[in-house]
C-alpha positions in Angstrom: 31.0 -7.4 -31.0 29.0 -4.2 -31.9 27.6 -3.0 -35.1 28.0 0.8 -35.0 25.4 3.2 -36.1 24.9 7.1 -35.9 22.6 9.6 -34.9 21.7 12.0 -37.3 22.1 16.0 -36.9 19.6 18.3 -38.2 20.1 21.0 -40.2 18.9 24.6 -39.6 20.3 28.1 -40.9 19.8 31.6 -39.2 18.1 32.7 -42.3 15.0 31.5 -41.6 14.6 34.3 -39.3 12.7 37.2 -40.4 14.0 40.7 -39.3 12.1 43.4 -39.2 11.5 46.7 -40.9 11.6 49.0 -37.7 13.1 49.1 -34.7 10.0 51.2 -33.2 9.5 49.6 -30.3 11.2 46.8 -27.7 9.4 43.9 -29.6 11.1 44.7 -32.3 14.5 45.4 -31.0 14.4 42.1 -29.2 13.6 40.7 -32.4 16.7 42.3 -34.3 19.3 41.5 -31.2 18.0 37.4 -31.6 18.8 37.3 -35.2 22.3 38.6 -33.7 22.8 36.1 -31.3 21.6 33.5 -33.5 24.3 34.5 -35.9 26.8 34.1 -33.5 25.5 30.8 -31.9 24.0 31.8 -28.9 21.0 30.6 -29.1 19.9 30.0 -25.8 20.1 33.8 -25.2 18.6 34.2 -28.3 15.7 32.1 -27.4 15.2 34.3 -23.8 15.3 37.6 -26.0 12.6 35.9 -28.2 10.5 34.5 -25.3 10.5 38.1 -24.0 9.8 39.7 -27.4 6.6 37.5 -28.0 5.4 38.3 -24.4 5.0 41.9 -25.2 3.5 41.2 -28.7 2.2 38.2 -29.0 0.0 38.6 -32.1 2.7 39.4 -33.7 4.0 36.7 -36.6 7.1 37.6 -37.4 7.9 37.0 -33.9 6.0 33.8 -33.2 7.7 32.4 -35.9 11.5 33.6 -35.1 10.6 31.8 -31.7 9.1 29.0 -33.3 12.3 28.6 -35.0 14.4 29.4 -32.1 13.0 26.5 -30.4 14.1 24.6 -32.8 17.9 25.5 -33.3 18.2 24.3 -29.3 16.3 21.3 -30.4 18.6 20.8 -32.8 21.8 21.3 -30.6 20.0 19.4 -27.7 20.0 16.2 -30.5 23.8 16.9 -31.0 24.4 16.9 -27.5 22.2 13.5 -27.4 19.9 15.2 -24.7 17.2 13.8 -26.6 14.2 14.5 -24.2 14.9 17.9 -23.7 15.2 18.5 -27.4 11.8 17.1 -27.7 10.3 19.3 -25.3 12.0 22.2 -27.2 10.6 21.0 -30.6 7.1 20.5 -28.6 7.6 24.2 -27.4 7.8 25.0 -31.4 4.8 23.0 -32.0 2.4 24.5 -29.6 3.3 28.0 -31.3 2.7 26.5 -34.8 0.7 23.6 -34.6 -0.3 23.1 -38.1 3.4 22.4 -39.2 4.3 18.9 -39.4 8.5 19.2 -39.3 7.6 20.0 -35.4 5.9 17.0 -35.2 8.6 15.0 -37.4 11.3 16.7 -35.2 9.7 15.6 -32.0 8.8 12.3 -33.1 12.7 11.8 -34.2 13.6 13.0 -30.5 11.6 11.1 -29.0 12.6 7.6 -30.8 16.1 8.5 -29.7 15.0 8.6 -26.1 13.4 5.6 -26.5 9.8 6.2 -26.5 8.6 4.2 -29.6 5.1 5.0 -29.1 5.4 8.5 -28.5 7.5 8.5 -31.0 5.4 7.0 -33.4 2.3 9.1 -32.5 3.7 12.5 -33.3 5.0 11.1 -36.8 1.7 9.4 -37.8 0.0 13.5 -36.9 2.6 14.7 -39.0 1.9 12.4 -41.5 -1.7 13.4 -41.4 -1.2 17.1 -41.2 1.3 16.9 -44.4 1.1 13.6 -45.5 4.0 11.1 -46.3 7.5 12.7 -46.5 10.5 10.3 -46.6 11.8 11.3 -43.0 8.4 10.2 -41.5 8.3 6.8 -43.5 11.9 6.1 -42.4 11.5 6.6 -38.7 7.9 4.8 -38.8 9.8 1.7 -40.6 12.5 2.1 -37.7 10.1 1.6 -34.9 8.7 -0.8 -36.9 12.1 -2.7 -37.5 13.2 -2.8 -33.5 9.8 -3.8 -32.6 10.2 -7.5 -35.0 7.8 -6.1 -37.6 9.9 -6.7 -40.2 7.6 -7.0 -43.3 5.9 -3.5 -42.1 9.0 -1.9 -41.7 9.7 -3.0 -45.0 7.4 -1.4 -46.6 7.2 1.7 -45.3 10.8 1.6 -46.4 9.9 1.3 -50.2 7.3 4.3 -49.8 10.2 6.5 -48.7 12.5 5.1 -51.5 9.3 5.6 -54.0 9.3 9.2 -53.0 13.1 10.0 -52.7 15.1 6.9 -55.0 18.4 8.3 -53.4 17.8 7.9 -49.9 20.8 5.9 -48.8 19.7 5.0 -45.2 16.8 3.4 -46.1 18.1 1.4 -49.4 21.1 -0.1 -47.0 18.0 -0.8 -44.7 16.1 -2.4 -47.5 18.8 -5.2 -48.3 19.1 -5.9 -44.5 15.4 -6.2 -43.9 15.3 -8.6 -46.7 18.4 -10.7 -45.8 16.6 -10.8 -42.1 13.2 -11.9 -43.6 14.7 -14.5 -45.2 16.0 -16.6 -42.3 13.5 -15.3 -39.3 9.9 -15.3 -41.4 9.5 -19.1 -39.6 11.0 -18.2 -36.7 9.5 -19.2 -33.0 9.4 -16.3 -30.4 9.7 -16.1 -26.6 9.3 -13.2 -23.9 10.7 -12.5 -20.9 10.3 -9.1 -18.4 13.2 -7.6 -20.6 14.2 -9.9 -23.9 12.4 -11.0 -26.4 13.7 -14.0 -28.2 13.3 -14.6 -31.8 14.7 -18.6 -32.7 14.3 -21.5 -35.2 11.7 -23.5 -34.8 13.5 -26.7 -34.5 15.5 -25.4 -31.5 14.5 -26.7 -28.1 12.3 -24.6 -26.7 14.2 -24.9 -23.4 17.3 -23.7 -24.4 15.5 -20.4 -25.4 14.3 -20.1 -22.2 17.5 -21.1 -20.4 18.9 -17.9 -22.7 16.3 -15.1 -22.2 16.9 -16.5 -17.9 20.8 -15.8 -18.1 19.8 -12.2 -20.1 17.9 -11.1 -16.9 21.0 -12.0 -14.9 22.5 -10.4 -17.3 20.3 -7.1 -17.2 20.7 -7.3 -13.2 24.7 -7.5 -12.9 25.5 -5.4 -15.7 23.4 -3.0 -14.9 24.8 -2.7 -11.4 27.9 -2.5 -12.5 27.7 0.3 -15.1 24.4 1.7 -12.8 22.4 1.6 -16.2 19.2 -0.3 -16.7 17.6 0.3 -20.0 13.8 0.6 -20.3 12.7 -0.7 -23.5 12.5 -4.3 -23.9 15.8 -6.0 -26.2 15.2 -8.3 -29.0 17.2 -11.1 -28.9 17.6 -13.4 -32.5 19.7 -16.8 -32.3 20.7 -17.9 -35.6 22.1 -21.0 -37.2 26.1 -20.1 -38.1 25.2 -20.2 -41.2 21.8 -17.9 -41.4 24.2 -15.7 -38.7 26.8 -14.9 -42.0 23.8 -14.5 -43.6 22.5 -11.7 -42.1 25.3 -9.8 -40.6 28.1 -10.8 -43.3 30.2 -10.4 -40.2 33.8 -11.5 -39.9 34.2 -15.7 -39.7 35.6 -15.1 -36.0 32.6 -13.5 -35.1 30.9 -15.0 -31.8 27.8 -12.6 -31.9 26.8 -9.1 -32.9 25.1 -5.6 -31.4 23.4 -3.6 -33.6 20.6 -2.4 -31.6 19.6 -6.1 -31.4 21.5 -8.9 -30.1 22.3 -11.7 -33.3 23.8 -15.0 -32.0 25.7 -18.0 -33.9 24.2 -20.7 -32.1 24.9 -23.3 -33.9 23.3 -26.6 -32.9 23.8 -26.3 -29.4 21.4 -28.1 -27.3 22.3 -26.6 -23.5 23.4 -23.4 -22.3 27.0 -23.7 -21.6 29.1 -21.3 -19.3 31.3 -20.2 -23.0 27.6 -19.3 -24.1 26.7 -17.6 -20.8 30.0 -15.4 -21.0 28.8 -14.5 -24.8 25.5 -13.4 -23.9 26.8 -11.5 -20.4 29.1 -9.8 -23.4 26.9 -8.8 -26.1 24.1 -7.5 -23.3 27.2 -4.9 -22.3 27.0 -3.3 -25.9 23.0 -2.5 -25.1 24.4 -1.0 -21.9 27.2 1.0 -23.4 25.1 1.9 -26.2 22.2 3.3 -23.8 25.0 5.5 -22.1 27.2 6.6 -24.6 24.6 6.7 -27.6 27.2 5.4 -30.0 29.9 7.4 -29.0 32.0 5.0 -27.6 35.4 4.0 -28.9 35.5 0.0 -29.8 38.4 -0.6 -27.6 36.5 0.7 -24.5 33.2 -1.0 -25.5 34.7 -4.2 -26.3 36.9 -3.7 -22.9 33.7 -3.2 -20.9 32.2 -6.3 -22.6 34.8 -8.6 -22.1 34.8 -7.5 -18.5 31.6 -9.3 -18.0 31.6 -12.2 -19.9 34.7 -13.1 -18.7 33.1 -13.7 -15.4 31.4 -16.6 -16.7 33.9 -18.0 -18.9 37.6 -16.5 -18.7 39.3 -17.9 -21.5 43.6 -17.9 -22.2 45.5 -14.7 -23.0 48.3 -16.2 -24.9 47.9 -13.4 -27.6 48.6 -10.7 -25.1 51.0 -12.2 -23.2 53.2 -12.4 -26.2 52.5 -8.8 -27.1 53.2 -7.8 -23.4 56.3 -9.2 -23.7 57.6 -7.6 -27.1 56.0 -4.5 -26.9 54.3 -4.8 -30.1 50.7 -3.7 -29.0 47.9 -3.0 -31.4 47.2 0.8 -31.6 44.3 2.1 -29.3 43.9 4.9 -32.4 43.4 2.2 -34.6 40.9 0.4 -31.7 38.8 3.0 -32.0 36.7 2.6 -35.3 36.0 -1.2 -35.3 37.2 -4.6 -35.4 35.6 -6.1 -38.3 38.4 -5.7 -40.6 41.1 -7.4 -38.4 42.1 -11.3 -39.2 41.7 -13.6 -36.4 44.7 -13.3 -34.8 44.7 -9.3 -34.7 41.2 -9.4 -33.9 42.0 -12.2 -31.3 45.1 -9.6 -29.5 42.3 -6.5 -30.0 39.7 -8.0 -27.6 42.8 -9.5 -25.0 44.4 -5.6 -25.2 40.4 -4.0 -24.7 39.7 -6.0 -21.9 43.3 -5.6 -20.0 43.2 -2.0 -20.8 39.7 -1.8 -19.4 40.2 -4.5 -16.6 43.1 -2.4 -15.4 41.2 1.1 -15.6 38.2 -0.4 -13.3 40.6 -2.2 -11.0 42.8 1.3 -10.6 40.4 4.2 -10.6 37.4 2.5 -9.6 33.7 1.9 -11.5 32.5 5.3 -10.8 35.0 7.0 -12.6 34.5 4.3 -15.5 30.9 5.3 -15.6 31.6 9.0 -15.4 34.1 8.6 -18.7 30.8 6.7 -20.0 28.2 9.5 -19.6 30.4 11.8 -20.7 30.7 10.6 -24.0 27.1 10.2 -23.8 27.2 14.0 -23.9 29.3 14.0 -27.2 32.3 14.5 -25.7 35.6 13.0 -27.7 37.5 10.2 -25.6 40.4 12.4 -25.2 39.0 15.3 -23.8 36.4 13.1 -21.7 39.2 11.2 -20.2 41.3 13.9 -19.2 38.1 15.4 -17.2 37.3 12.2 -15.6 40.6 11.0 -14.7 42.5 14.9 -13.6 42.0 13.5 -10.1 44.7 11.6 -10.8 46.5 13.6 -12.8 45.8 11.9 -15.8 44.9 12.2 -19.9 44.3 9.1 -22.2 47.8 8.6 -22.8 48.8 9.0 -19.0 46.2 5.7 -18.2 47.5 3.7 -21.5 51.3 4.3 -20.3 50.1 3.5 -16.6 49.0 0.4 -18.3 51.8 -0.5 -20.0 54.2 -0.1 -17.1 51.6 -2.8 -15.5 51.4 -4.9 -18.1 55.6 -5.1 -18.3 55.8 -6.5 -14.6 52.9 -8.9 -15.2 53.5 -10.2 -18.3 57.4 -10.1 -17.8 58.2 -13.8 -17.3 55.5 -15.4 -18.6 53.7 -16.1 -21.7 49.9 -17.1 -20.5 47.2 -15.3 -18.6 
């Protein structure tokens, strides 16, 4: 199960160019034909027109500073596009022209927590912090780093600063209640480490079975990741929960096995040994890291889910009843409505929503192959929508979305025709 979360988009306007006066010269013309191009969205041109402006005067400020903000409208469409390293080399560019301005730093520093470089990320912030002091934006993303790294109670604080200084700051007031819902249950907790995982349990667990967890999450980490051809860098916090410290936390549905939301929450329960129905629910929840370091969030449920089920299935491959009956009627849940989330769904809708995901999926990687899975993956990753990244992945086969679901359905009639199981 994933917990989905957004990247934010930065703002800029043209207007913060400044024209000039005269159109004496080439430096100046350059200048006047950028603001154009800006206006029209080309800023990449606009940019080279800038670049080449600046060269010829470069004393100039009027044209330091349009380039200084060019750099930062592809920064800004680089973070739409998720191509967050080359947006922070573009803010950096902006930086080095200006670097008494602390939004470079903040820009950069945002860029490069989305590319997952927490202590970069975290040194440009604290310079722009020191350059300009606290601003809410600095104290949010310094608490963020501070969140995924376990620091909890810092992250925390640094989250009432920013409130202090802006009361209406939504994102971090929702991130307030979940810190303190977290801190809670885990204050006591026991950790553990391992190359890739780092484990967060209650100190009454056996220590054993902690281990026996964080071992399967580096098989995990190796067999995903060859099958998707992903291997994220950063190390992944792992948190096991009693079931009822799990509701707790997540208030997620009661059917809930475990949760993605940049860390992996499990309901352990009591359990004393790692069994294979545990094994399968940690090869699943690992996926949604995967999907989420590829895609960046913009990944439809039903195809996340899919993907997931795909490999903890492997371990444990439990009945299909649900899906069986569905095949048989017809009456399949929409994939429009699979898109957003399945939270809301009772159990047995939730139940036929993972079956339908992972048959969908299942028959997608079985048909066209991993590679082309992959490819549909790292489009999104780009920001493309799942329509139009589908029909550019799967035109070898002359396919769109609806051409693989109806392929689907045709398959799922002749397996599903005269029996009620899978």
């Amino acid at each position: 199960m994933i917990s989905k979360y957004r990247i934010p988009v930065f703002l800029a306007f043209v207007s913060s160019l400044i024209p000039f006066t005269s159109h004496a010269n080439e430096p100046y013309a350059l200048n006047e034909y950028a603001i154009n191009l800006m206006e029209k969205g080309d800023h990449e041109k606009a940019l080279e027109q800038l670049q080449k402006a600046y060269s010829l005067y470069p004393y100039d400020l009027t044209v330091k500073r349009n380039l200084a903000e060019a750099y930062t409208f592809v920064g800004q469409r680089q973070m739409g596009e998720n191509s967050f390293e080359a947006a922070a080399a573009s803010f950096d560019r902006a930086r080095e022209l200006f670097p008494d301005i602390p939004r470079f730093y903040v820009m950069r520093g945002i860029a490069l927590y989305f590319s997952k470089y927490p202590d970069a990320a975290q040194n440009e912030l604290e310079r722009a912090r020191g350059i300009g002091g606290d601003s809410p934006d600095i104290l949010f993303y310094l608490a963020k780093i501070q969140y995924d790294a376990g620091n909890l109670a810092p992250g925390l604080e640094l989250l009432e600063k920013a409130v202090a200084l802006k009361p209406d700051l939504s994102a971090a007031n929702v991130m307030i209640e979940k810190i303190r819902r977290e801190l809670s249950v885990e204050k006591t907790m026991d950790r553990n480490y391992s190359s890739k995982f780092v484990i967060s349990y209650d100190a009454e667990m056996r220590s054993h079975l902690a281990g026996d967890i964080l071992s399967t999450l580096e098989d995990a980490y190796s067999n995903v990741g060859r099958d998707l051809s992903t291997f994220p860098p950063s190390r992944i916090t792992v948190i096991l929960y009693t079931k009822k410290d799990y509701k707790t936390v997540t208030a997620g549905p009661d059917w809930s096995g475990g949760l993605y939301d940049g860390k992996i929450r499990l309901p352990v329960g009591g359990a004393q040994e790692l069994n294979e129905q545990l094994k399968g629910v940690l090869f699943h929840e690992y996926t949604h890291v995967v999907v989420q370091e590829i895609t960046h969030g913009n990944c439809p449920t039903w195809l996340n889910e899919g993907l997931a089920e795909i490999e903890g299935r492997k371990l444990f491959n439990h009945p299909m009843s649900d899906l069986g009956k569905a095949a048989k009627s017809g009456n399949y849940l929409s994939f429009d409505n699979l898109e957003k989330g399945f939270t809301a769904l009772d159990n047995k809708n939730a139940s036929l929503a993972y079956q339908q995901s992972y048959s969908l999926v299942n028959f997608m990687v079985t048909s066209y192959g991993w590679p082309k899975v992959t490819e549909l993956l790292k489009r999104l990753g780009t920001g493309e929508r799942i329509d139009e990244a589908a029909k550019k992945v799967m035109g070898d086969f002359g396919l769109d979305l609806n051409g693989v679901i109806e392929e689907w359905k045709s398959y799922m009639k002749k397996e599903f025709g005269s029996r009620s199981d899978g």
